[in-house]
Steps between C-alpha positions, in 0.01 A plus 500: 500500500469589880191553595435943559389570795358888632533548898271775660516557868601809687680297804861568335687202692226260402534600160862547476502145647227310328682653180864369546324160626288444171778605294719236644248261397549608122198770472545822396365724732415852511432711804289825558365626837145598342196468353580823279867349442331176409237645222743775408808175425212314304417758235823490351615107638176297496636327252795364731276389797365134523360516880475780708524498889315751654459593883146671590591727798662812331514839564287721190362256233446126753564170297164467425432850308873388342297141400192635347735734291714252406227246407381788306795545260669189510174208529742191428768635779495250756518703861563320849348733778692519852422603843639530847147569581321175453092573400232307369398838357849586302470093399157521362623893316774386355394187389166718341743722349640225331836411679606138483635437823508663847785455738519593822869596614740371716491246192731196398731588245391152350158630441495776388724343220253234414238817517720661249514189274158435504384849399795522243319187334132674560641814312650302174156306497321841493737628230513227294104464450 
């Protein structure tokens, strides 16, 4: 089974591209362009996310609001935080917050892959104890 992966970031090319990319790889990928999209897809979907890749600039609710609520609901949901805006303060948030990973963008298609991976296997640890 592919590993199911949720998308947030309101740059639309970067997530129209980052999308079609992963999903090449053999992910399935959703897309939304918020942090309200995000929470609102995971009430009635959290079941069919493994990882979710989330951007912390936004317009409204930033990535990190959209963390703390999604650590919240969904504890064992594994979330990789990333910026175009690299700061030791978002780092040291988001990682508080309880993110697993923070990236900051342009990033290697490579690693965010073996990001993905890694959390994927973080996340079945988490829901297998």
């Amino acid at each position: 089974m592919p590993i199911r992966l949720l998308v947030v970031d309101d740059e639309r090319d970067f997530l129209e591209s980052i999308v079609m990319r992963i999903e090449l790889r053999g992910f399935q990928v959703h897309g939304v362009e918020s942090g309200d999209a995000a929470l609102e897809y995971l009430e009635t979907n959290s079941d069919q996310v493994d990882v979710i890749l989330l951007d912390i600039k936004m317009p409204g609710m930033d990535g990190l609001e959209t963390l703390r609520q999604i650590k919240t609901s969904y504890p064992s949901l594994e979330t990789i935080v990333v910026t175009g805006h690299a700061s030791p303060e978002f780092s040291r948030r988001g990682r508080e917050l309880g993110a697993f990973d923070y990236l900051v963008k342009p990033i290697r298609l490579d690693t965010i892959l073996k990001r993905i991976e890694a959390a994927y296997r973080a996340s079945q640890t988490a829901r297998n104890e």
